[in-house]
C-alpha positions in Angstrom: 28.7 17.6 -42.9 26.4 19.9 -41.2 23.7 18.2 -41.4 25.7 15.2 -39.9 27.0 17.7 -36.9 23.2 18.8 -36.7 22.2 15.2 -35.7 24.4 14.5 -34.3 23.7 17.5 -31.6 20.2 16.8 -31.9 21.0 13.3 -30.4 22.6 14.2 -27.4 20.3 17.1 -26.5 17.4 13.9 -26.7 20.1 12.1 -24.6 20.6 14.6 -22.4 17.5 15.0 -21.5 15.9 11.7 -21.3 18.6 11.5 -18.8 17.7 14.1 -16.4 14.1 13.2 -17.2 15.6 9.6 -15.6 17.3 11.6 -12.7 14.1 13.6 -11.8 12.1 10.2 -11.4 14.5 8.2 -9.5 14.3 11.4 -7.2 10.5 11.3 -6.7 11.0 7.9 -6.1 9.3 6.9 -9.5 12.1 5.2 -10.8 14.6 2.6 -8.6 18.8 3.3 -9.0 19.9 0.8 -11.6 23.1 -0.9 -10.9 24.2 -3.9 -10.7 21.9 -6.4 -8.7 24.8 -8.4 -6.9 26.0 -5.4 -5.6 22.2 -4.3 -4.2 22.5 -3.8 0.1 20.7 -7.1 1.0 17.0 -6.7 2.4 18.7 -7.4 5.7 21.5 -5.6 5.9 24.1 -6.7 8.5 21.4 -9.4 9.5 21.3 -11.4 6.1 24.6 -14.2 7.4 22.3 -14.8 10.6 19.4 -16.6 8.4 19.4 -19.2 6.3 19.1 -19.1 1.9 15.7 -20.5 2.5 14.0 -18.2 5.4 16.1 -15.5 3.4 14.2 -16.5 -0.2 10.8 -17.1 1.9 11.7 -13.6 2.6 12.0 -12.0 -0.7 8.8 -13.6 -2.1 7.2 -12.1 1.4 8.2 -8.9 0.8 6.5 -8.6 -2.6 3.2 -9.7 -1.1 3.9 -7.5 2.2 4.4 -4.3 -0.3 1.2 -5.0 -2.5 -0.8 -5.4 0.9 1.3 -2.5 2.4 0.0 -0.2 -0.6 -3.6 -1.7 -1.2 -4.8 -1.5 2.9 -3.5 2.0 2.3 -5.5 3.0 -0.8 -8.6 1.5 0.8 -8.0 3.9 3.9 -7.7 6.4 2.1 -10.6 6.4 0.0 -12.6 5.7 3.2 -11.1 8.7 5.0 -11.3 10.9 1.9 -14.6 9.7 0.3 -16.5 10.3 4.4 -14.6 13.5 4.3 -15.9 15.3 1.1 -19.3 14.2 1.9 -19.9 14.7 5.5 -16.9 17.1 6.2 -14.4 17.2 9.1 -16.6 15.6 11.8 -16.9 12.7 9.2 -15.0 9.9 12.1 -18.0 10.6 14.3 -20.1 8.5 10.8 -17.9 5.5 11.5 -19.4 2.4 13.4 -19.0 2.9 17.3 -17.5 -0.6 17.9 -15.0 1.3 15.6 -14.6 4.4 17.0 -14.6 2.7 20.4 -11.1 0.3 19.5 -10.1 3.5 18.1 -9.8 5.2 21.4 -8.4 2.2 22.9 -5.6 2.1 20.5 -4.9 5.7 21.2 -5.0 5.2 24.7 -2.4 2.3 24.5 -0.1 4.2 22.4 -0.1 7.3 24.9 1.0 5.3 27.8 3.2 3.6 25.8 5.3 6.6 24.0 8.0 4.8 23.5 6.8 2.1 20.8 4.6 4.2 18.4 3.8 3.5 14.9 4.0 7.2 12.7 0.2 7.3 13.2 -1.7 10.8 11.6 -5.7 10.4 11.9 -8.1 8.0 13.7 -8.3 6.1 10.2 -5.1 5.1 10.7 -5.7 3.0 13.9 -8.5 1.1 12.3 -8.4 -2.6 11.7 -8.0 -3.8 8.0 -11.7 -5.3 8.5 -13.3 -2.3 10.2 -13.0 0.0 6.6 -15.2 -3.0 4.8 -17.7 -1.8 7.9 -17.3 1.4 7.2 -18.2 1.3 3.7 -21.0 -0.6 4.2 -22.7 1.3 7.3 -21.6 4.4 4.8 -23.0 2.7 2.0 -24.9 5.9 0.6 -21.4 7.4 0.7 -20.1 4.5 -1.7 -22.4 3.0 -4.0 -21.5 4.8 -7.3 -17.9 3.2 -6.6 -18.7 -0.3 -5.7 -21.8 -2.7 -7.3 -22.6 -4.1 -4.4 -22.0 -4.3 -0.5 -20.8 -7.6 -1.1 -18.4 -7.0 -3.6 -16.3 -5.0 -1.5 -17.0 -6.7 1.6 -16.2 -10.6 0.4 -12.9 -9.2 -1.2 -11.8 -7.4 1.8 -12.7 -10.2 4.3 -11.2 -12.4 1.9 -7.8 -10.2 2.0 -7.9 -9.9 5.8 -7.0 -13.7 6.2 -4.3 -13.4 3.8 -3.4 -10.3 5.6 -3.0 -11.9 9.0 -1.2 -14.6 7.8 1.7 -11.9 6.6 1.7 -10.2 9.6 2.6 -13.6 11.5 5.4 -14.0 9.3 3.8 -16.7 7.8 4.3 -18.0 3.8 1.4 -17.6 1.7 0.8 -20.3 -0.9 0.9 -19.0 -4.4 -2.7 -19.4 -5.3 -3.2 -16.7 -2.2 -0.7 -14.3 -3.8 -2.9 -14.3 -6.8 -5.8 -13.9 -5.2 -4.0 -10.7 -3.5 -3.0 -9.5 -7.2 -6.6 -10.5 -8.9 -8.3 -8.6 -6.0 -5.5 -5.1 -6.5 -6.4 -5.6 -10.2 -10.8 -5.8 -9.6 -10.3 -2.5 -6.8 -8.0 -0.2 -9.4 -10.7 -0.9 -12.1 -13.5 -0.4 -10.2 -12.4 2.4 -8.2 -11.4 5.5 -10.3 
């Protein structure tokens, strides 16, 4: 009977566990609440009876291709920022192309005299254009080149992105041979880039 007890106690510590494991990851953000889907708050909120099922499920798919973009634009400022950085130190923005640099300081100028519609905006990487870290690379390429095989590489697949970019930000549908491109493309940059 002990031995019963014994596993018995040795199967909820495991359980007990596992489950605070499950509690510290959904509060990192590493894990999403479960629950029951139909009870979910709608994408929309208060807004969802105001569209129709069909601009509501163009929508959803949308926001799956929005969030992969979202991420991967991100990751590729990043490594731009941190990669320039470690090799040419804290003056590294002054490396980046000066057609750049100069719709840099125009953004910055348009967001200060307009304070009240700002976008949570930390370095001058984050005003850059989606094409101008492709430029960056390349004009950088010294900085790069054990990352990437070739200029080309990274430039065709983030030129390539850009127009499926843009056609997300005009709240437009992409087709599904586009979202794979977008998923093919994530999958070549996290192999390639460590």
């Amino acid at each position: 009977m002990s031995k019963v007890l014994s596993a018995l106690q040795g199967e909820a510590f495991k359980a007990l566990t596992l489950q605070a494991e499950i509690e510290e990851r959904k509060a990192r953000g590493e894990l999403l609440p479960g629950g029951d889907p139909a009870m979910a708050p709608s994408l929309l909120g208060k807004y969802e009876e105001f569209f129709s099922v069909e601009i509501r499920a163009r929508c959803e798919r949308m926001t799956y291709v929005y969030a992969l973009f979202y991420c991967f634009e991100n990751v590729v400022r990043d490594l731009v920022a941190q990669r320039l950085e470690e090799r040419k130190g804290q003056e590294w923005w002054n490396a980046a192309p000066d057609n750049v640099r100069k719709r840099v300081e125009q953004k910055k100028t348009e967001a200060a005299e307009n304070k009240w519609h700002q976008a949570t905006i930390d370095s001058n990487i984050d005003y850059t254009l989606f094409g101008d870290l492709a430029s960056m690379v390349v004009k950088e390429w010294q900085e790069f080149e054990d990352l990437f095989p070739t200029q080309g590489w990274v430039k065709q697949r983030l030129d390539e992105l850009e127009r499926s970019r843009n056609i997300i930000a005009h709240g437009n549908l992409l087709s599904e041979s586009e979202v794979q491109r977008i998923e093919q493309y994530l999958d070549d940059w996290l192999r390639q880039v460590p």
